[in-house]
N, C-alpha and C positions, 0 to 999 in steps of 0.2 A: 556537609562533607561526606564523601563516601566511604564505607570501610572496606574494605578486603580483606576475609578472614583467612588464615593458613590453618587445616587441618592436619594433625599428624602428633607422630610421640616426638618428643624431645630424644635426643640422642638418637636417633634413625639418620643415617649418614645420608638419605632420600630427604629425608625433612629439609636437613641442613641446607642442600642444594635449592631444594626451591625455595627458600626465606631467600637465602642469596640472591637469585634471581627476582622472587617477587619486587625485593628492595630495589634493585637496577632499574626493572621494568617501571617500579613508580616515580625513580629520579630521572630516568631520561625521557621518559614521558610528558615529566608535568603534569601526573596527575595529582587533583586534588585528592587525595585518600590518604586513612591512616590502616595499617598494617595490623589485626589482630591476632594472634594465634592461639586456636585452639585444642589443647593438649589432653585435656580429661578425657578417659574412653568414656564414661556418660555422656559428656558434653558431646564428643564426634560421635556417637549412635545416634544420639536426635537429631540429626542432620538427617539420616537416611542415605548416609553417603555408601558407593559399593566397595570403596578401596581410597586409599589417603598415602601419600599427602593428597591435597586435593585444596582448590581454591573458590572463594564466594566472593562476588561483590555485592554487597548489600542483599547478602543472605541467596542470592541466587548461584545456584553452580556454572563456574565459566570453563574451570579443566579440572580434571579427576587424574590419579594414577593409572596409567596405562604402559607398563613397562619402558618409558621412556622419558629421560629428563627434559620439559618445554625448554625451549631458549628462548631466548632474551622476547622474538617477534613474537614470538607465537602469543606468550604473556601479553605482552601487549595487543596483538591484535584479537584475543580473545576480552580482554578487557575494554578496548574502545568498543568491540562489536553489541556489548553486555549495556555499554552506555546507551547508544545507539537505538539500539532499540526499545530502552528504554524511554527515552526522549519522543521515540513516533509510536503513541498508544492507538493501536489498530485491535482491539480486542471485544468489542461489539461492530457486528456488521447487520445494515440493513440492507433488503432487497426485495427491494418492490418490484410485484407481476402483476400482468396483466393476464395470466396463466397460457399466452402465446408461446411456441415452439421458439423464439426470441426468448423469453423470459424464462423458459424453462432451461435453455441453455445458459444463460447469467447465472442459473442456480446452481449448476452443477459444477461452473467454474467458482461459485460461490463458496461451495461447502469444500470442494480444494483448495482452493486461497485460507480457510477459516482455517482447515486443519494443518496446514503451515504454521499459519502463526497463530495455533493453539486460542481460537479466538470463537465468539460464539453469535451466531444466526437470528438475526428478526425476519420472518417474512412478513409482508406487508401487501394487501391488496386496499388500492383505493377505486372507490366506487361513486356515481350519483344512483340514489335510486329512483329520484324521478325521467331520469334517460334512462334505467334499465326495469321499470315498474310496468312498460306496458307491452305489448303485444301486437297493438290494434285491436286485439280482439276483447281480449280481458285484462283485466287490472290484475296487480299484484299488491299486496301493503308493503307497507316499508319495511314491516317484522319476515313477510315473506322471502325477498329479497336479500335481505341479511343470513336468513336463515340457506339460501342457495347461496350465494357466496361466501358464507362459513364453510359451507361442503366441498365445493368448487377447491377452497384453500386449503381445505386437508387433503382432497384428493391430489391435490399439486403436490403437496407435500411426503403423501405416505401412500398414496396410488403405484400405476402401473410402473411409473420413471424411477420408484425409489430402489429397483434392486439394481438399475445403475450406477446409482450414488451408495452401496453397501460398502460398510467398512471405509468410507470417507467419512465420515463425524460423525458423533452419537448423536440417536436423534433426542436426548436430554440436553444438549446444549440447542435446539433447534425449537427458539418461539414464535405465536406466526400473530399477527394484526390486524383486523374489518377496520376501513377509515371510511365512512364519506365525505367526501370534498371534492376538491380540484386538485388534481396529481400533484402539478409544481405545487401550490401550496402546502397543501401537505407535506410532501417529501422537504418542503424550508425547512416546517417546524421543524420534521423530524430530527434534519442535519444541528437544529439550533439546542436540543437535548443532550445534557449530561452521558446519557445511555446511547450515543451513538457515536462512532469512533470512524466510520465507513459507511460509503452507500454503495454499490453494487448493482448496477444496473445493467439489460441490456438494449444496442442499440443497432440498429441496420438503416440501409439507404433507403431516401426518399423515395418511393414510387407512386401508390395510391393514400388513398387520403387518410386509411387507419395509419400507414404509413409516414404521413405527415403530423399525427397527430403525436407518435410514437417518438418522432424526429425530435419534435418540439419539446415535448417531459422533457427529454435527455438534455438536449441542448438547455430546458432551462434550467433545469436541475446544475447543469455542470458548472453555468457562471453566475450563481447564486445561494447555492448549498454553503454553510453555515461548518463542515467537514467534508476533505476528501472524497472527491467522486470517482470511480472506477467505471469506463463502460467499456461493455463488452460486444464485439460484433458476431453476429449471428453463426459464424463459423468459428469460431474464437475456441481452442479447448486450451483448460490451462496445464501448463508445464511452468519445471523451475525457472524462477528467475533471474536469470541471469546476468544479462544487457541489457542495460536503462536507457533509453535515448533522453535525453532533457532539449526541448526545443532551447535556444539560447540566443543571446547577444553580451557577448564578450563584453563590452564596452560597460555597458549596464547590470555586470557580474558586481554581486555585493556577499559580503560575509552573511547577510540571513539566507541568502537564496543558496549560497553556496551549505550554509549547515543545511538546511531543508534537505538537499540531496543527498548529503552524507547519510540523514538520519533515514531515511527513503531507502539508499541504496543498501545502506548496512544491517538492516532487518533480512533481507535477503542474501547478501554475501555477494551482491553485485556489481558489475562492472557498470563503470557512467560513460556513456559517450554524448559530451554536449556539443549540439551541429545547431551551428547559424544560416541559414536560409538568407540567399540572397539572388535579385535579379539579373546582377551581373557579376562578373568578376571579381571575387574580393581581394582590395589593394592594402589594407591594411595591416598595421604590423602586429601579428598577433603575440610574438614573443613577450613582449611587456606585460600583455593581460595573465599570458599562461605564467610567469612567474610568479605574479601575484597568486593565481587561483592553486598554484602547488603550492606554497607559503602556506594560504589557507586549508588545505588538503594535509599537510603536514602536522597540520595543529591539531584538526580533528581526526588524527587516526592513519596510520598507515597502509591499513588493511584493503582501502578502496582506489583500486585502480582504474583509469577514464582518460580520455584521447577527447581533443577537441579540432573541431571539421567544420568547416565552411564549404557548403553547396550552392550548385548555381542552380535557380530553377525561376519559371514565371510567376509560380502560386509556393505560397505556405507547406501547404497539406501534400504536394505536389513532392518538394523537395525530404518531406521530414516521412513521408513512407516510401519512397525510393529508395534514402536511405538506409533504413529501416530494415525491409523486404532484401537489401545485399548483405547486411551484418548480425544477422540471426537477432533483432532485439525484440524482447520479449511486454515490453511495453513501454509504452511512448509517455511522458509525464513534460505534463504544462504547469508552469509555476504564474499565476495568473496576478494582476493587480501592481507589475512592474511601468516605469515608466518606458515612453520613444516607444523600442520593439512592442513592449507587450501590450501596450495599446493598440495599436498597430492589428499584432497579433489578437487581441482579443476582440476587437470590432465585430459585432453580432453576425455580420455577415461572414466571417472568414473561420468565428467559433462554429456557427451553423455548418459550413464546407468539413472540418476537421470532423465534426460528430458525425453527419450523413454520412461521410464515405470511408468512417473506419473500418482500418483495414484490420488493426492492431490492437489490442487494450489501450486506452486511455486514460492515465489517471488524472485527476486535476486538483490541482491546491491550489489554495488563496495564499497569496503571502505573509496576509494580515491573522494567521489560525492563532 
Protein backbone atom coordinates (compact mmCIF):
# COMPACT_ATOMS: atom_id res chain seq x y z
CA UNK A 1 0.00 0.00 0.00
CA UNK A 2 1.22 3.37 -0.49
CA UNK A 3 1.32 6.19 2.22
CA UNK A 4 0.74 9.83 1.65
CA UNK A 5 2.13 11.80 4.39
CA UNK A 6 0.47 15.37 5.27
CA UNK A 7 2.94 17.90 6.80
CA UNK A 8 1.90 20.75 8.83
CA UNK A 9 0.70 21.90 12.50
CA UNK A 10 -2.53 20.85 13.55
CA UNK A 11 -4.83 23.88 13.97
CA UNK A 12 -3.39 25.82 10.85
CA UNK A 13 -6.54 26.55 9.09
CA UNK A 14 -3.92 25.81 5.78
CA UNK A 15 -3.41 22.39 7.17
CA UNK A 16 -7.07 21.91 7.61
CA UNK A 17 -7.78 22.49 3.90
CA UNK A 18 -5.33 20.27 2.40
CA UNK A 19 -6.33 17.00 4.73
CA UNK A 20 -9.59 17.82 3.09
CA UNK A 21 -8.48 17.71 -0.08
CA UNK A 22 -5.87 15.13 0.31
CA UNK A 23 -8.83 12.74 1.60
CA UNK A 24 -11.17 13.66 -1.65
CA UNK A 25 -8.22 13.27 -3.89
CA UNK A 26 -7.67 9.69 -2.49
CA UNK A 27 -11.56 8.71 -2.67
CA UNK A 28 -12.21 9.77 -6.06
CA UNK A 29 -9.07 8.54 -7.23
CA UNK A 30 -9.10 5.15 -6.04
CA UNK A 31 -6.11 5.22 -4.88
CA UNK A 32 -4.70 2.54 -2.81
CA UNK A 33 -3.07 4.71 0.01
CA UNK A 34 -3.35 5.38 3.46
CA UNK A 35 -3.31 9.12 4.78
CA UNK A 36 -0.34 9.96 7.53
CA UNK A 37 0.11 13.04 9.14
CA UNK A 38 2.78 14.61 10.39
CA UNK A 39 2.56 17.26 13.09
CA UNK A 40 5.92 17.13 15.37
CA UNK A 41 8.22 20.12 14.33
CA UNK A 42 11.07 17.58 14.78
CA UNK A 43 9.42 15.15 12.79
CA UNK A 44 8.59 17.95 9.62
CA UNK A 45 12.41 19.39 9.94
CA UNK A 46 13.76 15.91 8.93
CA UNK A 47 11.90 15.92 6.06
CA UNK A 48 14.00 19.02 4.85
CA UNK A 49 10.93 20.32 3.63
CA UNK A 50 11.08 24.61 2.79
CA UNK A 51 7.37 25.44 3.87
CA UNK A 52 4.32 23.07 4.95
CA UNK A 53 1.69 21.96 4.67
CA UNK A 54 3.25 20.05 2.12
CA UNK A 55 2.57 16.38 0.78
CA UNK A 56 4.81 12.77 0.39
CA UNK A 57 4.05 9.82 -1.24
CA UNK A 58 6.08 7.30 -0.09
CA UNK A 59 8.43 9.62 1.47
CA UNK A 60 8.87 11.52 -1.74
CA UNK A 61 7.69 15.23 -2.22
CA UNK A 62 4.85 15.61 -4.73
CA UNK A 63 3.49 19.45 -3.64
CA UNK A 64 4.82 21.85 -1.06
CA UNK A 65 3.21 25.11 0.25
CA UNK A 66 3.28 27.77 -2.20
CA UNK A 67 0.92 30.36 -1.45
CA UNK A 68 -1.96 28.66 -2.87
CA UNK A 69 -4.45 26.00 -1.81
CA UNK A 70 -3.98 22.68 -4.65
CA UNK A 71 -7.32 21.53 -5.72
CA UNK A 72 -8.78 18.59 -6.09
CA UNK A 73 -6.68 17.81 -9.91
CA UNK A 74 -3.78 19.01 -9.10
CA UNK A 75 -3.65 16.51 -5.86
CA UNK A 76 -4.17 14.03 -7.93
CA UNK A 77 -2.41 14.70 -10.83
CA UNK A 78 0.70 15.21 -8.81
CA UNK A 79 0.05 11.96 -7.19
CA UNK A 80 -0.55 9.64 -10.26
CA UNK A 81 2.64 11.55 -11.85
CA UNK A 82 4.72 10.40 -8.47
CA UNK A 83 3.35 6.78 -9.19
CA UNK A 84 4.35 6.96 -12.62
CA UNK A 85 7.38 7.42 -12.52
CA UNK A 86 7.91 5.32 -10.11
CA UNK A 87 6.75 2.33 -11.96
CA UNK A 88 9.24 3.29 -15.25
CA UNK A 89 12.87 3.12 -13.31
CA UNK A 90 15.11 4.95 -15.77
CA UNK A 91 17.95 5.80 -13.29
CA UNK A 92 21.02 4.05 -14.63
CA UNK A 93 21.72 4.77 -18.21
CA UNK A 94 24.12 3.02 -20.50
CA UNK A 95 25.94 4.46 -23.62
CA UNK A 96 27.89 2.90 -25.74
CA UNK A 97 30.63 4.76 -28.24
CA UNK A 98 32.46 4.10 -30.75
CA UNK A 99 34.03 7.63 -29.83
CA UNK A 100 32.39 8.66 -33.66
CA UNK A 101 30.97 12.34 -34.01
CA UNK A 102 27.44 9.91 -33.95
CA UNK A 103 28.40 8.72 -30.71
CA UNK A 104 29.47 11.63 -29.30
CA UNK A 105 26.32 13.29 -30.11
CA UNK A 106 24.14 10.35 -28.25
CA UNK A 107 26.32 11.44 -25.29
CA UNK A 108 25.44 14.78 -25.03
CA UNK A 109 21.81 14.00 -25.55
CA UNK A 110 22.67 11.54 -23.00
CA UNK A 111 23.83 13.36 -20.13
CA UNK A 112 20.42 15.78 -20.82
CA UNK A 113 18.10 13.03 -20.86
CA UNK A 114 20.25 11.68 -17.37
CA UNK A 115 19.85 15.12 -15.73
CA UNK A 116 16.13 15.17 -16.36
CA UNK A 117 15.44 12.32 -14.80
CA UNK A 118 18.02 12.75 -12.22
CA UNK A 119 19.64 9.49 -13.37
CA UNK A 120 23.31 8.41 -13.73
CA UNK A 121 25.82 7.46 -16.83
CA UNK A 122 27.88 4.31 -17.85
CA UNK A 123 29.90 4.87 -20.81
CA UNK A 124 30.78 1.95 -22.40
CA UNK A 125 33.44 1.33 -25.34
CA UNK A 126 33.35 -2.23 -26.85
CA UNK A 127 36.33 -3.26 -28.69
CA UNK A 128 38.17 -6.50 -30.49
CA UNK A 129 41.67 -6.24 -29.91
CA UNK A 130 42.72 -8.56 -32.46
CA UNK A 131 40.91 -6.22 -35.37
CA UNK A 132 42.47 -3.29 -33.59
CA UNK A 133 46.14 -4.87 -32.52
CA UNK A 134 47.76 -4.33 -35.85
CA UNK A 135 48.87 -1.93 -38.14
CA UNK A 136 50.31 -4.01 -40.90
CA UNK A 137 53.19 -2.90 -39.82
CA UNK A 138 53.71 -3.60 -36.12
CA UNK A 139 51.82 -5.46 -33.43
CA UNK A 140 50.21 -4.16 -30.60
CA UNK A 141 49.53 -6.47 -27.09
CA UNK A 142 46.45 -6.74 -25.94
CA UNK A 143 47.71 -4.70 -22.55
CA UNK A 144 48.65 -2.04 -25.35
CA UNK A 145 45.33 -1.73 -26.86
CA UNK A 146 43.45 -1.63 -23.78
CA UNK A 147 45.70 0.76 -22.52
CA UNK A 148 44.69 3.32 -25.82
CA UNK A 149 41.28 2.80 -25.45
CA UNK A 150 41.10 3.53 -21.82
CA UNK A 151 42.60 6.98 -23.00
CA UNK A 152 40.62 7.21 -26.20
CA UNK A 153 37.39 6.83 -23.40
CA UNK A 154 38.45 9.50 -20.95
CA UNK A 155 39.32 11.63 -23.56
CA UNK A 156 35.66 11.03 -24.85
CA UNK A 157 34.60 11.81 -21.76
CA UNK A 158 36.64 14.66 -20.21
CA UNK A 159 38.52 15.91 -23.37
CA UNK A 160 37.80 18.75 -25.78
CA UNK A 161 33.54 18.11 -25.94
CA UNK A 162 33.15 18.20 -22.14
CA UNK A 163 32.99 22.12 -21.84
CA UNK A 164 29.83 21.54 -24.03
CA UNK A 165 28.33 19.30 -21.86
CA UNK A 166 29.19 21.84 -18.54
CA UNK A 167 26.73 22.23 -15.94
CA UNK A 168 24.69 19.16 -17.57
CA UNK A 169 25.59 16.31 -14.90
CA UNK A 170 28.21 15.92 -12.52
CA UNK A 171 30.81 14.32 -13.67
CA UNK A 172 30.60 11.93 -10.28
CA UNK A 173 27.44 10.43 -11.47
CA UNK A 174 29.51 9.70 -14.80
CA UNK A 175 31.24 5.88 -15.05
CA UNK A 176 32.74 4.74 -18.08
CA UNK A 177 33.57 0.56 -19.22
CA UNK A 178 36.65 -1.20 -21.54
CA UNK A 179 34.56 -4.42 -23.04
CA UNK A 180 36.03 -6.77 -25.56
CA UNK A 181 33.65 -8.57 -27.60
CA UNK A 182 31.06 -8.23 -30.18
CA UNK A 183 28.88 -4.93 -29.69
CA UNK A 184 25.50 -6.61 -29.89
CA UNK A 185 26.60 -9.15 -27.62
CA UNK A 186 27.74 -7.27 -25.31
CA UNK A 187 25.32 -4.48 -25.11
CA UNK A 188 22.49 -7.97 -24.46
CA UNK A 189 24.42 -8.71 -21.48
CA UNK A 190 24.68 -5.28 -20.60
CA UNK A 191 20.74 -4.55 -21.01
CA UNK A 192 20.18 -8.14 -19.06
CA UNK A 193 22.06 -6.38 -15.65
CA UNK A 194 20.46 -5.28 -12.63
CA UNK A 195 22.42 -1.89 -13.02
CA UNK A 196 21.07 -0.94 -16.30
CA UNK A 197 17.74 0.70 -16.57
CA UNK A 198 18.47 2.37 -20.33
CA UNK A 199 20.77 2.14 -23.21
CA UNK A 200 21.39 5.24 -25.16
CA UNK A 201 22.67 4.84 -28.23
CA UNK A 202 23.48 6.68 -31.42
CA UNK A 203 22.31 5.97 -34.76
CA UNK A 204 22.36 7.38 -38.68
CA UNK A 205 21.65 6.11 -42.26
CA UNK A 206 23.12 3.35 -44.15
CA UNK A 207 25.68 4.66 -46.46
CA UNK A 208 29.19 2.95 -46.38
CA UNK A 209 30.12 -0.07 -44.70
CA UNK A 210 31.32 1.49 -41.06
CA UNK A 211 27.96 2.77 -41.68
CA UNK A 212 26.42 -0.50 -42.03
CA UNK A 213 28.14 -1.87 -39.40
CA UNK A 214 26.80 0.96 -37.02
CA UNK A 215 23.24 0.33 -38.59
CA UNK A 216 23.47 -3.18 -37.45
CA UNK A 217 24.54 -2.54 -33.37
CA UNK A 218 21.59 -0.32 -33.39
CA UNK A 219 19.17 -2.19 -35.12
CA UNK A 220 20.37 -5.33 -33.04
CA UNK A 221 20.57 -3.91 -30.02
CA UNK A 222 16.95 -2.31 -30.30
CA UNK A 223 15.09 -5.88 -31.03
CA UNK A 224 17.01 -7.74 -28.46
CA UNK A 225 18.01 -5.52 -25.50
CA UNK A 226 16.91 -7.06 -22.33
CA UNK A 227 15.76 -2.83 -21.37
CA UNK A 228 14.63 0.01 -23.22
CA UNK A 229 16.62 1.29 -26.13
CA UNK A 230 16.83 4.85 -26.95
CA UNK A 231 18.44 5.81 -30.37
CA UNK A 232 19.50 8.80 -31.29
CA UNK A 233 20.07 10.26 -34.94
CA UNK A 234 23.05 12.14 -35.80
CA UNK A 235 21.38 15.54 -35.72
CA UNK A 236 19.17 14.76 -32.84
CA UNK A 237 19.62 17.48 -29.93
CA UNK A 238 17.60 16.97 -26.89
CA UNK A 239 14.83 19.23 -25.76
CA UNK A 240 11.77 18.71 -23.33
CA UNK A 241 9.57 16.08 -23.93
CA UNK A 242 6.69 16.62 -24.73
CA UNK A 243 4.88 14.59 -27.55
CA UNK A 244 5.03 11.05 -27.62
CA UNK A 245 4.12 9.37 -30.73
CA UNK A 246 3.48 5.57 -29.91
CA UNK A 247 3.31 3.65 -33.34
CA UNK A 248 -0.17 1.76 -32.70
CA UNK A 249 -3.07 -0.53 -33.64
CA UNK A 250 -6.14 0.17 -32.06
CA UNK A 251 -7.66 -3.19 -32.47
CA UNK A 252 -4.60 -4.92 -30.69
CA UNK A 253 -4.65 -1.93 -27.79
CA UNK A 254 -4.36 -3.98 -24.45
CA UNK A 255 -4.31 -2.65 -20.71
CA UNK A 256 -0.28 -3.50 -20.37
CA UNK A 257 0.56 -1.57 -23.45
CA UNK A 258 -1.65 0.95 -22.58
CA UNK A 259 0.07 1.35 -18.73
CA UNK A 260 3.40 1.01 -20.54
CA UNK A 261 2.67 4.40 -22.01
CA UNK A 262 1.11 6.06 -19.31
CA UNK A 263 4.29 5.06 -17.20
CA UNK A 264 6.55 6.46 -20.42
CA UNK A 265 4.58 9.40 -20.88
CA UNK A 266 4.20 10.46 -17.18
CA UNK A 267 7.86 10.60 -16.36
CA UNK A 268 7.96 13.41 -18.55
CA UNK A 269 4.55 15.17 -18.23
CA UNK A 270 3.80 14.29 -21.84
CA UNK A 271 1.25 14.24 -24.29
CA UNK A 272 0.51 10.66 -26.32
CA UNK A 273 -0.47 10.72 -29.77
CA UNK A 274 -1.03 7.13 -30.90
CA UNK A 275 -1.21 6.85 -34.94
CA UNK A 276 -2.03 3.66 -36.91
CA UNK A 277 -0.22 3.38 -40.26
CA UNK A 278 -2.14 2.17 -42.76
CA UNK A 279 -1.93 1.47 -46.78
CA UNK A 280 -5.11 2.51 -47.48
CA UNK A 281 -7.95 4.25 -46.21
CA UNK A 282 -9.07 3.40 -42.76
CA UNK A 283 -12.80 2.17 -42.68
CA UNK A 284 -12.94 1.16 -39.26
CA UNK A 285 -14.87 2.41 -36.34
CA UNK A 286 -12.60 3.74 -34.11
CA UNK A 287 -15.09 5.05 -31.49
CA UNK A 288 -15.41 1.59 -29.69
CA UNK A 289 -11.57 1.22 -29.27
CA UNK A 290 -11.17 4.94 -28.03
CA UNK A 291 -13.77 4.49 -25.41
CA UNK A 292 -12.08 1.70 -24.20
CA UNK A 293 -8.60 3.19 -24.13
CA UNK A 294 -10.10 6.50 -22.09
CA UNK A 295 -11.80 4.03 -19.63
CA UNK A 296 -8.19 2.87 -19.31
CA UNK A 297 -6.52 6.29 -19.36
CA UNK A 298 -9.00 7.26 -16.63
CA UNK A 299 -7.84 4.65 -14.38
CA UNK A 300 -4.33 5.47 -14.62
CA UNK A 301 -4.35 9.11 -14.10
CA UNK A 302 -5.74 12.12 -15.46
CA UNK A 303 -2.91 13.95 -15.93
CA UNK A 304 -2.01 12.51 -19.60
CA UNK A 305 -3.49 13.75 -22.51
CA UNK A 306 -3.35 11.81 -26.22
CA UNK A 307 -5.31 11.99 -29.57
CA UNK A 308 -5.40 8.83 -31.73
CA UNK A 309 -4.84 9.21 -35.83
CA UNK A 310 -4.91 6.83 -38.38
CA UNK A 311 -2.44 7.72 -41.47
CA UNK A 312 -2.35 6.62 -45.01
CA UNK A 313 0.98 5.96 -46.31
CA UNK A 314 2.83 2.89 -48.49
CA UNK A 315 5.65 2.16 -45.72
CA UNK A 316 5.63 2.10 -41.74
CA UNK A 317 8.53 4.45 -41.20
CA UNK A 318 7.07 6.59 -44.03
CA UNK A 319 3.83 7.32 -42.33
CA UNK A 320 4.98 7.50 -38.52
CA UNK A 321 7.70 10.51 -39.32
CA UNK A 322 5.47 12.45 -41.50
CA UNK A 323 3.53 12.39 -38.85
CA UNK A 324 5.81 13.13 -36.55
CA UNK A 325 7.96 15.93 -38.50
CA UNK A 326 3.83 18.09 -38.75
CA UNK A 327 3.20 17.62 -34.74
CA UNK A 328 6.43 18.81 -33.14
CA UNK A 329 6.87 15.12 -31.40
CA UNK A 330 9.71 14.79 -29.58
CA UNK A 331 10.13 10.98 -29.75
CA UNK A 332 8.68 8.13 -31.50
CA UNK A 333 8.33 5.00 -28.96
CA UNK A 334 7.69 1.21 -30.39
CA UNK A 335 6.14 -1.09 -27.98
CA UNK A 336 7.57 -4.16 -29.47
CA UNK A 337 6.50 -8.13 -29.04
CA UNK A 338 2.63 -7.46 -29.86
CA UNK A 339 0.70 -9.72 -31.80
CA UNK A 340 -1.00 -9.00 -36.06
CA UNK A 341 0.58 -5.29 -36.24
CA UNK A 342 3.69 -5.59 -34.28
CA UNK A 343 4.82 -8.39 -35.97
CA UNK A 344 4.19 -7.14 -38.88
CA UNK A 345 5.88 -3.99 -37.68
CA UNK A 346 8.77 -5.68 -36.12
CA UNK A 347 9.89 -7.89 -39.26
CA UNK A 348 13.66 -7.39 -39.24
CA UNK A 349 13.35 -5.81 -42.44
CA UNK A 350 10.99 -2.85 -41.72
CA UNK A 351 12.88 -2.55 -37.89
CA UNK A 352 16.13 -2.19 -40.04
CA UNK A 353 13.98 0.75 -42.44
CA UNK A 354 12.78 2.58 -38.96
CA UNK A 355 16.57 2.49 -37.34
CA UNK A 356 18.46 3.63 -40.81
CA UNK A 357 16.54 6.42 -41.56
CA UNK A 358 15.80 7.98 -38.21
CA UNK A 359 14.70 10.87 -38.31
CA UNK A 360 13.60 11.29 -34.50
CA UNK A 361 14.56 9.64 -31.17
CA UNK A 362 13.52 6.11 -30.91
CA UNK A 363 12.65 4.54 -27.95
CA UNK A 364 11.93 0.86 -27.97
CA UNK A 365 10.48 -1.53 -25.20
CA UNK A 366 9.66 -4.97 -25.16
CA UNK A 367 6.36 -5.65 -23.72
CA UNK A 368 7.50 -8.59 -21.87
CA UNK A 369 10.19 -5.99 -19.39
Amino acid sequence: MNTLKLLGIQGDKKYKAWKEQALLAMLSSNINAKLVEVNDVDDIMSYNIESVPALLLNNKLILKQNNHLPDLEEIEDAIFHSLRSDKLRMKKIVVPTDFTEVAKNAYKYAKELAKELDAELKVVNVFYPEASAGDGKSFKSVEEVEKEREDALDEFIQGENSQQFEGIIEDEFISRELVNGFPPDVLLELSEKEETDLIVMGTRSQKGSFDKLLGSVSSKTAQNANCPVWLVPPEAEYKPIKNILYASNFESSNKKMVDRMIDFAGVFDANIHMVNVHKSKWKGDVKFDNHILEQLFRKNGRAIEFRMTTVESETVWEGLYTYASEHNIDAIVLVTKQRSFWENLFHKSITKEMVMRAQIPLVIFHQDF
